[in-house]
N, C-alpha and C positions, 0 to 999 in steps of 0.2 A: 274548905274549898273542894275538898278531894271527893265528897259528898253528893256534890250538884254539879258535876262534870265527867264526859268519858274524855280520860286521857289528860294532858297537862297543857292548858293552851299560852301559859305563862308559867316562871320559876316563881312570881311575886304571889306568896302562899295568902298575902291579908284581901286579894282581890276574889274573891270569892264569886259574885257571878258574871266575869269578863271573860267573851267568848276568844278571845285573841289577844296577846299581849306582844308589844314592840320586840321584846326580848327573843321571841320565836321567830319574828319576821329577820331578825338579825342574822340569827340561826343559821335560817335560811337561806339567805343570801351568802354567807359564809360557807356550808355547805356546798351551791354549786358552783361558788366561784373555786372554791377546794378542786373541786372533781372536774371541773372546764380546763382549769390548768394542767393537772393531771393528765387528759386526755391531750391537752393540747402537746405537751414532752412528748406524749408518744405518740404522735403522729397521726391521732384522727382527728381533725382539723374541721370538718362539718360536723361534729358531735360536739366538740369544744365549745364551739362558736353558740350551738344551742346553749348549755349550760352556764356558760357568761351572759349571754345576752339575757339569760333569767334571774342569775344572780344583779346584774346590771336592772333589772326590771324590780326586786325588791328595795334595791339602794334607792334607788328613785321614788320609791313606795313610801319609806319611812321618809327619807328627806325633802318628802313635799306634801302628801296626805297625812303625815304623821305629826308635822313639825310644827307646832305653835309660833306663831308672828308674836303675838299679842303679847305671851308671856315669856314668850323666847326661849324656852325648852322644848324637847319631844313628848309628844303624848306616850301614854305607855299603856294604856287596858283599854279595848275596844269592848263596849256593852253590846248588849242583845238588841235593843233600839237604833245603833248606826251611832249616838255619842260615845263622848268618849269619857272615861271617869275624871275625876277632879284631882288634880295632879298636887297631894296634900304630901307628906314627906316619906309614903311609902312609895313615890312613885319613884324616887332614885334607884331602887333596885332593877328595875326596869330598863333604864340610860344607863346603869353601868354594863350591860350588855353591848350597848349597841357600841359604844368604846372598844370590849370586849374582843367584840367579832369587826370591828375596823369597817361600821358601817356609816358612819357620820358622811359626810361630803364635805366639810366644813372645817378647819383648823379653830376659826373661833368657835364653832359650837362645841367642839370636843374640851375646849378649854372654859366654857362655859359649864358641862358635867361635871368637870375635876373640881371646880368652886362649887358645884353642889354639895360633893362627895365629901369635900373638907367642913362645909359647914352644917348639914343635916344629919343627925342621927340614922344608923340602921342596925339591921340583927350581924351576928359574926359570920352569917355563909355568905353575904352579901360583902362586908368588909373586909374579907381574907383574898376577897380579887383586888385590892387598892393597891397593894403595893406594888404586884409585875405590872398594873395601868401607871401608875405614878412613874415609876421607873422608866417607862417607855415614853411617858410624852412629858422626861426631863424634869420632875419633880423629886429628887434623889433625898431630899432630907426630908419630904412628907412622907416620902414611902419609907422611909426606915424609921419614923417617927409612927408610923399606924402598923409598921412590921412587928414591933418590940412589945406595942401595945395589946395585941392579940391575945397572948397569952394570959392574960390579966380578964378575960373580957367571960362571961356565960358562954354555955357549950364550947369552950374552945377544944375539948377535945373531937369535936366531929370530922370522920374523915377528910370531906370536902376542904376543912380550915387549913390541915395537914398539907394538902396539895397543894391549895393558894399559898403557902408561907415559905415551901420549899418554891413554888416557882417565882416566888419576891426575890426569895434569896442569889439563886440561878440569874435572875434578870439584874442581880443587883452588883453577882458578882463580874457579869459579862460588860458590864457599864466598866467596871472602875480595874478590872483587871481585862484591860486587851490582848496579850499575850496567851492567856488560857487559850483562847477559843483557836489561836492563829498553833499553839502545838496538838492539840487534839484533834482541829483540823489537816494538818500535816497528817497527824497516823491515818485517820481515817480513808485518808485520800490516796496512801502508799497501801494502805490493804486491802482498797478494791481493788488500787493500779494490780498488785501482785496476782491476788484471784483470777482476772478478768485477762490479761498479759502474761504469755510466756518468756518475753521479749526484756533486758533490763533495760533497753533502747525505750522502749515505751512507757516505762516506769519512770525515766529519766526524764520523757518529757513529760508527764504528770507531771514530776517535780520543778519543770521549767515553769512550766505552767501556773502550777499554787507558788511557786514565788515570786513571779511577776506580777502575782494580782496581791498578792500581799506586800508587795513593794509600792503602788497604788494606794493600797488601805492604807499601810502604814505612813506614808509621807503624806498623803492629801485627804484621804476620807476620814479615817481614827482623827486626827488633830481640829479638824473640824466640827466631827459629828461628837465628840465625846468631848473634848474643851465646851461646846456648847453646855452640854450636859450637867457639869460640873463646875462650868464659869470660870474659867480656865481659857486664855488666848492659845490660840491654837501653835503661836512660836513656843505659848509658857509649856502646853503641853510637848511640843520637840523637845525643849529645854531641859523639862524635869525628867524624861525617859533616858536623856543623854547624860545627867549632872546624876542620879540615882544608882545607874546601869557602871560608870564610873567610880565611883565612890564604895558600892554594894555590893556588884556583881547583878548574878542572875535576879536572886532576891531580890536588889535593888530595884531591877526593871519592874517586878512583878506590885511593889510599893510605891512605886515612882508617882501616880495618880491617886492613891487613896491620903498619901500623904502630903502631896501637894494639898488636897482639897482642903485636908486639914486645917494645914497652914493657911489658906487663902480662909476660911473661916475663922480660924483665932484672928488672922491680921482684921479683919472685918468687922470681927467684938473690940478689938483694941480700939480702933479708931473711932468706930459709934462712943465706946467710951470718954475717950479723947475728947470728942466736938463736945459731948455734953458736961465736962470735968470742970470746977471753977479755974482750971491750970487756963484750960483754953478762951474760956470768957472772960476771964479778967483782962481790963485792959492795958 
């Protein structure tokens, strides 16, 4: 590919003369929605507006000029002709991007990639992004199922692999341990306070602050968004943070969900077991 092109118009290396590929358009959009937001923090609000409204302009690009009806996938290589190449099983590397960069518009099409991704073969710089994708749209036992398998695979030791595996792990640990993010966030937020404030009055309300909104997370968003996650009712996850954090102490809290899951997985083997056992069929 690298032969018959100036520059990279796709990451998909087997698409050799596609003057464009999904994965750049993704990019793209991601890019200026980056930097529209950016500007919009700080307060140039007619500069924003242009950089959204572009990035708004690719999302629409791929989720309608992009988007196959027929087969119900994204296209992913734009030829020299105006067609598009035939979407044979290199073309997953392509839609793992547009997952990637949160260009889908769709819930079921995003969930429609994640079944590609499980069921088509790819090379290992392509598969070292499954697991922070898996992790994020609530597949926690594919992604640490394609996490482990990595290192088993050709080229694993390439940079790129290195990077996807630690940001599996990171997404995998901020899934199942809630607690990390809510003390690291505390420091963080006490040493700009300090930097920024000479005041401990101002410091103080930072910390009014980050614990109201972590008092929010933790009784209504964490129990919801992370019990989904994990399949976990969002009383069972209260239940286990309180029954753990009891029993354990801090440790406990910090275990409280990875070993709930557990349990809710063995009970889960058990009873499959169960229904199918001559115990249970006999009459």
């Amino acid at each position: 590919m690298f032969t018959h092109v100036r520059g990279f118009p796709t990451y998909v290396e087997s698409r050799s003369n596609a003057i464009c590929g999904v994965d750049l358009i993704a990019a793209l959009y991601a890019g200026c929605h980056a930097y529209g937001e950016m500007l919009r923090l700080r307060g140039n609000s007619a500069k924003a507006a242009t950089f959204l409204a572009k990035a708004e302009a690719y999302k629409t690009l791929i989720n309608t000029q992009w988007w196959n009806e027929r087969q119900n996938r994204y296209e992913t290589s734009l030829l020299p002709d105006g067609t598009f190449c035939v979407n044979d099983g290199g073309a997953i590397h392509g839609e793992t991007y547009i997952l990637w960069f949160n260009a889908s518009s769709s819930p079921s099409r995003s969930r429609g990639i994640l079944d590609s991704l499980a069921k088509e073969p790819c090379n290992i710089e392509n598969r070292s992004h499954y697991p922070y994708l898996m992790y994020r749209y609530r597949f926690p036992e594919n992604a640490y199922r394609v996490l482990v398998s990595l290192k088993d695979m050709e080229r694993s030791r390439y940079p790129e692999v290195s990077f996807g595996v630690m940001e599996g792990i990171v997404a995998g640990v901020l899934v199942f341990i809630p607690y990390l993010g809510m003390i690291i966030g505390l420091l963080l937020a006490t040493l700009a306070a300090v930097m920024q404030f000479t005041e401990l009055t101002s410091v103080l309300w930072v910390w009014a602050v980050f614990g109201a909104g972590q008092l929010l997370e933790g009784t209504l968003i964490t129990p919801w968004l992370v019990g989904e996650r994990i399949g976990l009712h969002p009383l069972a996850v209260i239940f286990a943070l309180l029954a753990f954090g009891q029993l354990f102490g801090f440790f406990g809290i910090l275990l409280a969900l990875p070993m709930s899951a557990i349990l809710l997985v063995g009970l889960r083997h058990a009873m499959r077991w169960y229904l199918s056992s001559p115990m249970y069929r006999k009459p």
